[in-house]
VMD Tcl script that draws the C-alpha trace (Angstrom):
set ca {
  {0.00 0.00 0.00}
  {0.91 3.45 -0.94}
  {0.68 6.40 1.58}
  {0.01 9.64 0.90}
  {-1.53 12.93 1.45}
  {-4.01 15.07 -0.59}
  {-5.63 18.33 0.73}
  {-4.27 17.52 3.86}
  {-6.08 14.18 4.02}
  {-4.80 10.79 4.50}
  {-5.31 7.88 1.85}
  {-4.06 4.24 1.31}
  {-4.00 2.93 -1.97}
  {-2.69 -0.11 -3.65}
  {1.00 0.55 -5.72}
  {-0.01 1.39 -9.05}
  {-2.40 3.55 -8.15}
  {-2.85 7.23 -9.99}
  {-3.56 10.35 -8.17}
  {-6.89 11.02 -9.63}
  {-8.20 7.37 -8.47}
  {-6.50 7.91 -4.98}
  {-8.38 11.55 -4.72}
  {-11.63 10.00 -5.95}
  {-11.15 7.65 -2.94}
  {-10.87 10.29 -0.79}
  {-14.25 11.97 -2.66}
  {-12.44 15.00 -4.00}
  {-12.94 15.75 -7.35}
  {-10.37 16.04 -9.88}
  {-11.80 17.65 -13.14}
  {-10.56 15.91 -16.30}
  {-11.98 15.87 -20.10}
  {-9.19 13.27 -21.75}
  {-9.67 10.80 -19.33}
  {-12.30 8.03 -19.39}
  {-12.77 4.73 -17.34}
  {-12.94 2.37 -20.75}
  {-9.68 3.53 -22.15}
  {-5.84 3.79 -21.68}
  {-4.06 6.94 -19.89}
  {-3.31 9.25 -22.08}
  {-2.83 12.75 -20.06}
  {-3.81 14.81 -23.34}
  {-5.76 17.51 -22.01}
  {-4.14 18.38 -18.38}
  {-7.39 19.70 -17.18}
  {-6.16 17.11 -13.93}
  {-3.42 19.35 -13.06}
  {-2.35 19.60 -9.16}
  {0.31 20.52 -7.27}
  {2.69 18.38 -5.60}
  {4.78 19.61 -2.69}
  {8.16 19.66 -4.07}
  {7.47 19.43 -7.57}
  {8.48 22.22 -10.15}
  {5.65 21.99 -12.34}
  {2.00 20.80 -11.79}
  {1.54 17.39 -12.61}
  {-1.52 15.36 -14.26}
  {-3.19 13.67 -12.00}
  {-4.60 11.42 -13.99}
  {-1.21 9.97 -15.72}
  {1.26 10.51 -12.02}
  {1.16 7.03 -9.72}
  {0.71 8.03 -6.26}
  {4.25 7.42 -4.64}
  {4.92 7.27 -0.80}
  {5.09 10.34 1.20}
  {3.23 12.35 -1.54}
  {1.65 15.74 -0.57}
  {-0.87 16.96 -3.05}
  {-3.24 19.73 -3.28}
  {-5.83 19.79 -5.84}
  {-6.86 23.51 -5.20}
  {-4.36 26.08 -4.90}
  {-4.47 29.22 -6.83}
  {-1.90 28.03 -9.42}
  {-3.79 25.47 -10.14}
  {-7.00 27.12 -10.19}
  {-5.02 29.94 -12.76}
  {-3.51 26.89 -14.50}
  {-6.76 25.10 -15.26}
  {-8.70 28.25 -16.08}
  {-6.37 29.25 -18.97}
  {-6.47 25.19 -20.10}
  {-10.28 25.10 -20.35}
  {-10.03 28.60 -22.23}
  {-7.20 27.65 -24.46}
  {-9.33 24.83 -25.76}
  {-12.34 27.16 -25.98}
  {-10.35 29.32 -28.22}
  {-10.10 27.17 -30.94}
  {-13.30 25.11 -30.17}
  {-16.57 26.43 -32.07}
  {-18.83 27.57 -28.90}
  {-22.41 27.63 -30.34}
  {-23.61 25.98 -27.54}
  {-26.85 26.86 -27.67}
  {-27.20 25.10 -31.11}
  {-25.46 22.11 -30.30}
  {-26.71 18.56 -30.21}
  {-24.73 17.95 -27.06}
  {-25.76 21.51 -25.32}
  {-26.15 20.26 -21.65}
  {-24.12 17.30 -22.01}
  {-21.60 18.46 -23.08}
  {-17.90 17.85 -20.91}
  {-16.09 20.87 -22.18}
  {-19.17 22.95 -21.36}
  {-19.30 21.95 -18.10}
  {-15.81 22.87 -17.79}
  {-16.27 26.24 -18.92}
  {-18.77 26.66 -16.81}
  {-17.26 25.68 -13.26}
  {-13.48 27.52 -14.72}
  {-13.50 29.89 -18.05}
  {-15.56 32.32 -16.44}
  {-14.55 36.06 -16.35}
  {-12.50 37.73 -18.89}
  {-11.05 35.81 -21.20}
  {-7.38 36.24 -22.16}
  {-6.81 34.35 -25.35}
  {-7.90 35.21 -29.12}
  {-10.55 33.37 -30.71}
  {-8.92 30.90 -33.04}
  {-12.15 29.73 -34.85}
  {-12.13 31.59 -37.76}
  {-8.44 31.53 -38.87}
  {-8.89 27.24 -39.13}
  {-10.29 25.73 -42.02}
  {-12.58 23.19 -40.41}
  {-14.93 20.45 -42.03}
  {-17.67 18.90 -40.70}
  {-17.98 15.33 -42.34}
  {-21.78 14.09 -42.70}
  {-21.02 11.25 -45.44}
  {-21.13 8.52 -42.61}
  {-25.40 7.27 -42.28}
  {-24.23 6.94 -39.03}
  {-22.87 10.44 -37.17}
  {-21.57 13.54 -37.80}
  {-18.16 14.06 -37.50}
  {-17.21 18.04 -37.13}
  {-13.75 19.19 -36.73}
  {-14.49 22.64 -35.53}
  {-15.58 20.93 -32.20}
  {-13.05 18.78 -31.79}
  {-10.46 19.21 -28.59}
  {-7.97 16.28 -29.88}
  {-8.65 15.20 -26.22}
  {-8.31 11.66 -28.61}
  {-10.92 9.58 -26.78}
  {-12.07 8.58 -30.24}
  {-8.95 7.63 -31.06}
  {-8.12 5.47 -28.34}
  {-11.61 3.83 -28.55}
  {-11.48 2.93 -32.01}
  {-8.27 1.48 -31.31}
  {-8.26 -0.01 -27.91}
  {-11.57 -1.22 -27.79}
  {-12.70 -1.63 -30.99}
  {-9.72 -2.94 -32.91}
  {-10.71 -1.02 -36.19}
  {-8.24 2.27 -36.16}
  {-10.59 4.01 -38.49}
  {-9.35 7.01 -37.09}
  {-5.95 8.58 -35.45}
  {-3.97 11.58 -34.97}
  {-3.07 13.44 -37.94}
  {-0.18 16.12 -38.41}
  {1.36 18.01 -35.07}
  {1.05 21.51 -33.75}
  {-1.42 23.87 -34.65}
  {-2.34 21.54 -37.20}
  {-3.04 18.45 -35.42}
  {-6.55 17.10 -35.87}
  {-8.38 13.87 -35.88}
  {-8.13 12.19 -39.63}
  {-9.29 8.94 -41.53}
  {-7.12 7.14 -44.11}
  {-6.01 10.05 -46.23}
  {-8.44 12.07 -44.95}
  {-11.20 9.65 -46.64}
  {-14.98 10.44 -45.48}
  {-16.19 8.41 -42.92}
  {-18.64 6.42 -45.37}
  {-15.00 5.81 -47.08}
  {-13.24 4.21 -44.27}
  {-13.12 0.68 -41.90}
  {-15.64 2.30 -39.58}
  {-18.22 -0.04 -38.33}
  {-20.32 2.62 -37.74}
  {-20.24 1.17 -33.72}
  {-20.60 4.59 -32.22}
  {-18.41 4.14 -29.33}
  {-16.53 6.92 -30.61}
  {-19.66 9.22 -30.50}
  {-19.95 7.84 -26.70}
  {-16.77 8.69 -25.65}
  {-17.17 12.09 -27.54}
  {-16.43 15.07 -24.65}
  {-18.05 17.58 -27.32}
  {-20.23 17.59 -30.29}
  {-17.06 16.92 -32.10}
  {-18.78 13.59 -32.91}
  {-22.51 12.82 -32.68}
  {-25.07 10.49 -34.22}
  {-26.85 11.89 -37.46}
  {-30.60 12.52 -35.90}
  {-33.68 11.67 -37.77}
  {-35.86 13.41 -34.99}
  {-37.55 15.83 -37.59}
  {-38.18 13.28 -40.11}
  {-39.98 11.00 -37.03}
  {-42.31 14.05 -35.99}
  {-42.97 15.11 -39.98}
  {-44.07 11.37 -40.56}
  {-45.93 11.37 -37.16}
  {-48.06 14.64 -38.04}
  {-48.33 13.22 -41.60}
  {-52.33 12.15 -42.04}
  {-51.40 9.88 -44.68}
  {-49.01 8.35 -42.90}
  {-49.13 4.67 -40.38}
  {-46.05 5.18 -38.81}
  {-45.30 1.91 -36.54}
  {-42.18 2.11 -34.35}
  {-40.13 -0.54 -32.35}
  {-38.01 -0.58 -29.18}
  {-35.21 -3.14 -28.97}
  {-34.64 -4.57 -25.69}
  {-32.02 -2.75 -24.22}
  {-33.51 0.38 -24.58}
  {-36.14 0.13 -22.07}
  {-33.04 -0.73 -19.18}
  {-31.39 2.45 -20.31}
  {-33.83 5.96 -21.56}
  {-34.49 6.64 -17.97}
  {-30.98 7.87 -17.40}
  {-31.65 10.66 -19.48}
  {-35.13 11.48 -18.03}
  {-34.09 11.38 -14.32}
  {-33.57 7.81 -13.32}
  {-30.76 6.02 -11.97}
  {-28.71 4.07 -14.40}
  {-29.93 0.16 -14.27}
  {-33.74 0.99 -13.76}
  {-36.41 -0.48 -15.63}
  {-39.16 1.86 -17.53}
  {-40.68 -0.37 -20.57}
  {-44.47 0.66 -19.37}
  {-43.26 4.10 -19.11}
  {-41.63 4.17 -22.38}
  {-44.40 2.38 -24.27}
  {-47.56 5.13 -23.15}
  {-44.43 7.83 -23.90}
  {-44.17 5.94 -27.30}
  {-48.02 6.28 -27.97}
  {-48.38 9.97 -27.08}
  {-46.08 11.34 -29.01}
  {-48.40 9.90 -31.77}
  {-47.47 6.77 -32.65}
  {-49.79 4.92 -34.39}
  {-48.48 1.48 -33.40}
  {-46.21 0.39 -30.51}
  {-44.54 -2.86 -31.03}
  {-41.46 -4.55 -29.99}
  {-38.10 -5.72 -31.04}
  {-38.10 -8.52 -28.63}
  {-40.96 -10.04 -30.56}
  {-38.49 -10.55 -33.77}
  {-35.62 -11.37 -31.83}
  {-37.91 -14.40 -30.62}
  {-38.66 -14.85 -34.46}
  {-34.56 -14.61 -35.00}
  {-34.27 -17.35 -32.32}
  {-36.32 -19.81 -34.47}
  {-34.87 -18.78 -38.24}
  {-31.46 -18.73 -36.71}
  {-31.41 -22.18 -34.46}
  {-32.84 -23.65 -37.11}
  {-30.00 -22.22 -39.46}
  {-27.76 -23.47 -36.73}
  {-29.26 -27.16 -36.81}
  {-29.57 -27.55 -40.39}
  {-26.29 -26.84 -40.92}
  {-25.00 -29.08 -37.76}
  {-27.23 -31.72 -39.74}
  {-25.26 -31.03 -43.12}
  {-21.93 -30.87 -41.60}
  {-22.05 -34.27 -39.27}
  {-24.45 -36.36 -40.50}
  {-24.29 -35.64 -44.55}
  {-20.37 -34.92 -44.57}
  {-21.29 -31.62 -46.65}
  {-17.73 -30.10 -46.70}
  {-19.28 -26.82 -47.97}
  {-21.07 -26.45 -44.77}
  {-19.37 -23.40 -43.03}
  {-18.99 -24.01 -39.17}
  {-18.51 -22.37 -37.23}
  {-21.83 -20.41 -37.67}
  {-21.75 -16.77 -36.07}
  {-24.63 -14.38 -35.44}
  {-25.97 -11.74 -37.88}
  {-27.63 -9.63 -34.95}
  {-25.25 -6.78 -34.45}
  {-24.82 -4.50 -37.89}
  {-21.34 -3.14 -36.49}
  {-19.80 -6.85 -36.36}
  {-21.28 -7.53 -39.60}
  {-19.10 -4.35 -41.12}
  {-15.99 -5.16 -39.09}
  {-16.23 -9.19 -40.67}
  {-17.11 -7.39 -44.26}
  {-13.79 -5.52 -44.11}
  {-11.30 -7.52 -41.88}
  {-12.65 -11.45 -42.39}
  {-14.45 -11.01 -45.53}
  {-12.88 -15.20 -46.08}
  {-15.48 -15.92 -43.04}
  {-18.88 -14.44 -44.75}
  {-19.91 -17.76 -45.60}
  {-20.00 -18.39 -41.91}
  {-21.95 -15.68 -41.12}
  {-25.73 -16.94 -40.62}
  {-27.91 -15.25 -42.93}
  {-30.53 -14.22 -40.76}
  {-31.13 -11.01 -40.85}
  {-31.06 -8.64 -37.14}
  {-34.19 -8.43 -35.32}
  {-35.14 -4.53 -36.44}
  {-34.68 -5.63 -40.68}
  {-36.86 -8.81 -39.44}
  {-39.35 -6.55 -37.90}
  {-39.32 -3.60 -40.59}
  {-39.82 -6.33 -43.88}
  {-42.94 -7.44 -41.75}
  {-44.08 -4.26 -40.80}
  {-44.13 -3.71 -44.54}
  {-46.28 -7.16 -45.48}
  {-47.56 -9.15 -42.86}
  {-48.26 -6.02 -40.83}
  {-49.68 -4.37 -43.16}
  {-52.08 -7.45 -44.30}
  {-53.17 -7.88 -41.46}
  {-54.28 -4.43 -40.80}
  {-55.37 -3.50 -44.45}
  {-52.99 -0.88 -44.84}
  {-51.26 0.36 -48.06}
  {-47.93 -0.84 -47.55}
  {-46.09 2.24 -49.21}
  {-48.47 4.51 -46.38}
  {-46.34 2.65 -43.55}
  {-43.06 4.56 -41.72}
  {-41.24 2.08 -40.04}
  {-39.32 3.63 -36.93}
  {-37.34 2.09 -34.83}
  {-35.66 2.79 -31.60}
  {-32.52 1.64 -31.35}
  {-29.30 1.62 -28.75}
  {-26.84 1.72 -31.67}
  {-25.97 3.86 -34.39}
  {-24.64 1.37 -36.60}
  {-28.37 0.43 -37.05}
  {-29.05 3.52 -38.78}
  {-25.98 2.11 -41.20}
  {-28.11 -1.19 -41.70}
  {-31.26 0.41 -42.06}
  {-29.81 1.61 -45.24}
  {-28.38 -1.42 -46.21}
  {-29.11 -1.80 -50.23}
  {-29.71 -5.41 -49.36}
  {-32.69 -4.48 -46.51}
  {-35.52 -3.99 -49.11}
  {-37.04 -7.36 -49.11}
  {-40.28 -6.02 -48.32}
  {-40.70 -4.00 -51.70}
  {-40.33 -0.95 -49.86}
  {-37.25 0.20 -47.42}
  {-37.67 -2.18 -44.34}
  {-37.10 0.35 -41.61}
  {-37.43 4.10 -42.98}
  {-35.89 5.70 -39.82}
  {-33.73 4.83 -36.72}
  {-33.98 6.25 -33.29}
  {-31.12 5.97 -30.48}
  {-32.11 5.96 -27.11}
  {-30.69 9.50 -26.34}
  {-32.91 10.81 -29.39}
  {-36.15 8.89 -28.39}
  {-35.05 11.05 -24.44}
  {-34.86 14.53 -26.75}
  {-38.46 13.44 -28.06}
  {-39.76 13.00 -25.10}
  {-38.36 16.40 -23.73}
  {-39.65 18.31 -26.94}
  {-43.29 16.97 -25.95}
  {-43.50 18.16 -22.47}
  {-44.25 14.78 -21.53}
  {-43.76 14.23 -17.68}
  {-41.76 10.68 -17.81}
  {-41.88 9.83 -14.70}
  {-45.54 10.54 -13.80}
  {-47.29 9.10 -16.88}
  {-48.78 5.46 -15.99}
  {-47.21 2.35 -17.88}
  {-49.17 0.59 -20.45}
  {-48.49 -2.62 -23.04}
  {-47.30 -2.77 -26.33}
  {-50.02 -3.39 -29.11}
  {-50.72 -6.99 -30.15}
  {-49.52 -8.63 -33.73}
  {-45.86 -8.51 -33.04}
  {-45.95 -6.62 -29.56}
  {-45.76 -10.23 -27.61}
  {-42.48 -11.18 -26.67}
  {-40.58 -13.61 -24.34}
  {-37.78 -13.26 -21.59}
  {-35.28 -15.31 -24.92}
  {-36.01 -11.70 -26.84}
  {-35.25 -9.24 -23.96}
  {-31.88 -10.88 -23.49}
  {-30.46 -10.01 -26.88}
  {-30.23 -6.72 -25.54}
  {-26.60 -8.00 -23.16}
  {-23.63 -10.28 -24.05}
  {-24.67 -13.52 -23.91}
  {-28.06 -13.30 -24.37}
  {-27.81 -14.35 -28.36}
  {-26.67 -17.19 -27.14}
  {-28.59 -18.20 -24.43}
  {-32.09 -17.25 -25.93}
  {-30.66 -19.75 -28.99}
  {-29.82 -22.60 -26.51}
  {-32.81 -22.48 -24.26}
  {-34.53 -23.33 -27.78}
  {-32.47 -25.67 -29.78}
  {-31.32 -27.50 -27.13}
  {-35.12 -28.23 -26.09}
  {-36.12 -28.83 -29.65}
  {-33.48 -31.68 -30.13}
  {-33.86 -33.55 -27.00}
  {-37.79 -32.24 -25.93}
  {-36.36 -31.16 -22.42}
  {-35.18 -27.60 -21.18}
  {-31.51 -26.95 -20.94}
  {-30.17 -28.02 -17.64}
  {-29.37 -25.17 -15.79}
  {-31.31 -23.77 -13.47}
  {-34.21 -21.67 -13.73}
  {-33.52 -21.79 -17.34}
  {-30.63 -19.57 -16.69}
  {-27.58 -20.61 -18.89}
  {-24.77 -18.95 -16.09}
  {-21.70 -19.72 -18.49}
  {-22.62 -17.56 -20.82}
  {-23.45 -14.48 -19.31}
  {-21.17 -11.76 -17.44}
  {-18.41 -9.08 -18.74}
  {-15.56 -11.73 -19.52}
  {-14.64 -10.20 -22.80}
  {-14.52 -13.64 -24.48}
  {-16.24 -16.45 -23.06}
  {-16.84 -20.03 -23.75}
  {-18.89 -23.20 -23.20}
  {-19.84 -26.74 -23.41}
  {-23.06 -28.29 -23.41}
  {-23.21 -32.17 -24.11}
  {-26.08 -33.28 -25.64}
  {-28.04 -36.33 -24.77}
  {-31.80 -37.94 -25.14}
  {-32.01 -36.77 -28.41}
  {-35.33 -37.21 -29.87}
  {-35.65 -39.20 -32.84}
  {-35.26 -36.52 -35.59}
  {-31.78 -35.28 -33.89}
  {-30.52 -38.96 -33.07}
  {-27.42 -38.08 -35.12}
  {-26.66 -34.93 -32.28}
  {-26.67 -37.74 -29.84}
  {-24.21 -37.36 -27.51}
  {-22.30 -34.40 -29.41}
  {-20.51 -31.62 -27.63}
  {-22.06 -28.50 -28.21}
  {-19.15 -25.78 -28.68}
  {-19.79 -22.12 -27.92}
  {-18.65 -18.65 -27.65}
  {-18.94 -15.35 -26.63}
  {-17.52 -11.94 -27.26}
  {-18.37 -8.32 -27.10}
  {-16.30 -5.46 -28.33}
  {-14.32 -5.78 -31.49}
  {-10.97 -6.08 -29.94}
  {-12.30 -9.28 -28.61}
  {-14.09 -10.24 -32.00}
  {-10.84 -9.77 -33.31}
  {-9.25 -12.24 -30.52}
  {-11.53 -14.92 -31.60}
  {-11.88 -14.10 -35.43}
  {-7.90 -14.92 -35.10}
  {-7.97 -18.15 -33.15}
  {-10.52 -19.69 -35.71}
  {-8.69 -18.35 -38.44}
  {-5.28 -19.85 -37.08}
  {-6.85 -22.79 -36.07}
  {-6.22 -22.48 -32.29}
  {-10.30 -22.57 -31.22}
  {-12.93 -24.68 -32.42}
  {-16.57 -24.07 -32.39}
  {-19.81 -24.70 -33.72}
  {-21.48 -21.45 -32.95}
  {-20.56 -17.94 -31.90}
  {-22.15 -14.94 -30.72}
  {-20.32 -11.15 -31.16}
  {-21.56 -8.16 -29.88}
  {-19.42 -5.32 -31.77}
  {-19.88 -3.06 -28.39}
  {-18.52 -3.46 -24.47}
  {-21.48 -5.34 -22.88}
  {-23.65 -5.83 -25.91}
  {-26.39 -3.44 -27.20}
  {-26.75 -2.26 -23.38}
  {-23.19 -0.37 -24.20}
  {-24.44 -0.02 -27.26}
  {-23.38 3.71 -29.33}
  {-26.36 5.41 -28.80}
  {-27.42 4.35 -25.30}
  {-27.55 7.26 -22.37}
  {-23.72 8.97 -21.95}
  {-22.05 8.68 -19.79}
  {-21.37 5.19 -19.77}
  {-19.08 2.63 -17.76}
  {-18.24 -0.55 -16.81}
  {-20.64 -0.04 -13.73}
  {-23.28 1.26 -15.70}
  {-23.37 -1.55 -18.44}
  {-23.65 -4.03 -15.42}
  {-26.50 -1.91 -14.02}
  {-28.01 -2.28 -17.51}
  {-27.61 -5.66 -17.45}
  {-28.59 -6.68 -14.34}
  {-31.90 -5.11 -15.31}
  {-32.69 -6.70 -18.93}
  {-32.23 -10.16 -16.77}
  {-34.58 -8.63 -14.36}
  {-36.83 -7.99 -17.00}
  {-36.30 -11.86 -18.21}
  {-37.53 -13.00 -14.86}
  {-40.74 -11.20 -14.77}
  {-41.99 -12.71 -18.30}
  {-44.31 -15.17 -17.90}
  {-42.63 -16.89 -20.84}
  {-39.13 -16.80 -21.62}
  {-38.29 -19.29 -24.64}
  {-38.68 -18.23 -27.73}
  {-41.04 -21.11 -29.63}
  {-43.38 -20.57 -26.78}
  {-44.05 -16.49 -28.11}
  {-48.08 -16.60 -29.38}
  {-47.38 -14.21 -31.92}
  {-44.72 -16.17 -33.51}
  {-46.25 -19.26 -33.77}
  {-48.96 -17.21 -35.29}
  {-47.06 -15.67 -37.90}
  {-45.53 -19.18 -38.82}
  {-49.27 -20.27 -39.22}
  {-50.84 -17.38 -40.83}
  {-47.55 -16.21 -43.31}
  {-44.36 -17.61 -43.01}
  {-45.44 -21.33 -42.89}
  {-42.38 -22.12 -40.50}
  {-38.92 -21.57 -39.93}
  {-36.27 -21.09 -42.98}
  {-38.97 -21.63 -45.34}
  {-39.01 -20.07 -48.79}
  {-40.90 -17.26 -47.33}
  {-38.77 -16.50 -44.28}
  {-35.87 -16.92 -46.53}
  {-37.11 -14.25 -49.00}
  {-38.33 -11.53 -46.39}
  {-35.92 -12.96 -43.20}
  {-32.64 -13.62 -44.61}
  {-29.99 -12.03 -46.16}
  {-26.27 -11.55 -47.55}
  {-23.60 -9.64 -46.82}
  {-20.38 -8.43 -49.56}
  {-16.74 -7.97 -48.93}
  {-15.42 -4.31 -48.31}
  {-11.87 -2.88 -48.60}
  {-9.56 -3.20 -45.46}
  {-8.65 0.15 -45.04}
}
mol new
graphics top color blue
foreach p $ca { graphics top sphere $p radius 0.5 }
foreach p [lrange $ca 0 end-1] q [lrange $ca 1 end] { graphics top cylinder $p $q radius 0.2 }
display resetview
């Protein structure tokens, strides 16, 4: 343990420690702007500056190991003085039209400015002598330079966490700024379109490309049916921006919020992820079937999930060899949005081309896959629009709707009923599990044995996991899986993609089927969930959407009413000619840089 002394205050802490964590012990606050909990140290911005007894300069606390007999103060005037002219520095050459910003209000910088850069300010505007861009090419976010501190969060957490390095640090000086390959477009580039780099954003030097007018101009539209969708992680996550506590469940909330803002139809994603359970098990049998039993050596194994748009792009650029692999199911919102657009719209008598299909979304690479060329099975454009959480929170807001005083009501029936298998696509693991608790119960007609139905290996924040599941008492039309050893795996992130992509690749793993999640924790970390967000947050999220699993009154997927419905009424059952031509998809290669 490491002794030391800061404001006059004692503190322990384990070697290794910095100075920022051992003040944030103590609960004294350290302002920084470069420094998050996800990623590396960098000590970019030195908005942590304190002083240390006996040092000649101030240090940054958030890059200095606490040392043994340390003496630190966190707020004498020099570093008051010193911090001020930081924060204003950055100001200067940071375009401050706050009140038409995306991020005005959550903004770090702002915050800054607000608690130091008051008074009169000492340094020349710098704004209008750069030659900023503001890049809108990605169907993702906005990328705008003249907002942009070069704090280099995005940098870092396209690297670090994400493997991808669609971005880095270009040129020095005055002229440093944040560049793609050759100063590409974003739509140019290896981005996934993940939006962790819009997370991590301080400013509104990155945010996601809104579709909030187009939503309300559909809405107030007379000739318009505009249906919208929530995907499961959602409903553990809005609240934080309307005044709950991160972790805390509001899907009755969110649904009556849903229907008066003028929805016409509130439905949910979990009902297609239940659908995706059944097209992509059975994907995962018949191909299991192919492989063992038929000794088809064009059978790709192993067979990894289509759910999350962002892994999709990173395979489509770095593993394009491993597309085959890649089940064709399409993710739950393109499922949804090509029914919206038939068997919706049968059943309700509506002029298909009259529907708007909105959904609402954690991510913003789903606004990338909702204009996918290849997502227009329906005849029409599946999904017309994509909501993230944050801009379904700014909707809310613009209404006047009082959050948390309206009462909770259900989602609308034909493709509003959903099981606890759909709600846990929205965390690491849950792919997976919702899969198993099905296949493995239509193969041998029991439930998985574990208890409660709660398949333990497979959940928690181990960046890659794996399992086993043996299986046995096979019923007659899956003798051949008798006794077979189920392999699995896990992964969330795309630096831990990459960590498995490799090992299959090299040989070094095998499986039969994989889950990836391209972001930390799943969708519940997802790009366009609440900011800030953490470690501790994502397992507040998480703990909730298996909260949520436990109160449904059904929680496999072949058990959902409505699917078994639509298998009867339209899609005559699973992988069918039908399902294949509305359900399923492909995906093409992409350059690698």
């Amino acid at each position: 343990m490491i002794n030391l002394l800061i404001n006059d205050q004692k503190v322990a802490v384990q070697n290794g420690t910095t100075v920022l964590a051992a003040a944030r012990k103590l609960k004294i606050n350290i302002p920084t702007l470069c420094n998050h909990d996800d990623l590396c140290v960098a000590g970019n911005c030195r908005v942590c500056i304190v002083e240390q007894k006996g040092a000649k300069t101030l240090i940054a606390s958030c890059a200095t190991p606490a040392a043994e007999g340390m003496e630190i103060h966190t707020n004498t005037l020099k570093v008051r003085n010193a911090r001020k002219h930081i924060v204003e520095l950055l100001l200067s050459e940071h375009r401050s039209d706050c009140t038409k910003c995306y991020k005005n209000q959550n903004c770090e910088l702002q915050s800054l400015a607000n608690d130091f850069a008051f008074g009169d300010h000492v340094f020349l505007d710098l704004v209008e002598d750069k030659k900023y861009s503001i890049d809108r090419s990605s169907a993702s976010f906005i990328k705008d330079d003249s907002k942009c501190i070069r704090c280099q969060r995005c940098v870092r957490t396209c690297s670090e966490l994400q493997s991808v390095a669609a971005i880095t640090v270009a040129n020095k000086g005055a002229h440093q700024k944040i560049s793609s390959f050759h100063n590409r477009p974003m739509s140019q580039v290896v981005c996934t379109n993940c939006g962790q780099c819009v997370n991590r954003c301080p400013t509104g030097a990155l945010v996601e490309k809104t579709a909030i007018d187009q939503v309300w101009d559909a809405i107030y539209d007379p000739d318009k049916h505009v249906v919208v969708q929530t995907a499961p992680a959602v409903r553990v996550a809005l609240g934080e921006d309307l005044g709950y506590d991160p972790g805390e469940r509001v899907t009755g909330k969110m649904v009556n919020a849903l229907r008066q803002l003028g929805f016409n139809s509130v439905l949910d994603t979990d009902f297609s992820a239940d659908l995706t359970i059944m097209e992509e098990g059975t994907e995962l049998l018949v191909r299991l079937k192919k492989a063992l039993v038929d000794g088809d050596k064009s059978i790709s194994l192993p067979m990894f999930t289509s759910c999350s748009p962002g892994w999709i792009k990173f395979v489509e650029h770095k593993y394009p060899e491993f597309l085959p692999n890649m089940s064709t199911c399409k993710s739950p919102q393109q499922m949804f949005g090509a029914l919206a657009k038939t068997f919706y719209a049968k059943k309700n008598n509506i002029d298909p081309s009259k529907i708007v299909s909105v959904s609402i979304m954690p991510c913003t690479a789903k606004k990338f896959e909702a204009d996918r060329p290849e997502m227009r099975s329906s005849g029409f454009k599946d999904v017309d629009y994509v909501l993230t959480t944050r801009e379904l929170a700014v909707m809310i807001k613009q209404a006047g709707i009082d959050f948390r005083n309206i009462e909770e009501a259900n989602y609308d029936s034909v493709m509003g009923n959903s099981t606890g298998a759909g709600v846990i696509f929205g965390a690491t693991g849950g792919v997976m599990e919702a899969a198993l608790r099905t296949a493995y119960e239509i193969v041998t007609g029991r439930e998985v044995p574990f208890g409660n139905l709660n398949i333990t290996p497979v959940r928690g924040m181990d960046g890659v996991k794996e399992a086993t599941i043996k299986i046995e008492g096979c019923v007659e039309a899956w003798k051949f899986l008798e006794g077979a050893e189920l392999k699995v795996a896990i992964a969330h992130g795309l630096a831990n993609a990459n960590k498995i992509m490799k090992m299959v690749r090299d040989g070094k793993a095998t499986y039969h089927f994989v889950e990836i999640m391209a972001c930390p924790g799943g969708c519940i970390g997802g790009g366009g969930q609440p900011i800030p967000t953490n470690l501790k947050i994502r397992q507040k999220r998480m703990a909730a959407i298996y909260a949520e699993d436990e109160h449904k009154e059904l929680r496999k997927s072949h058990l959902n009413p409505d699917v078994i419905a639509i298998y009867k009424e339209f899609l005559d059952q699973p992988n069918s000619h039908k399902s294949h031509e509305l359900l399923h998809t492909h995906y093409v290669e992409r350059d690698n840089y």
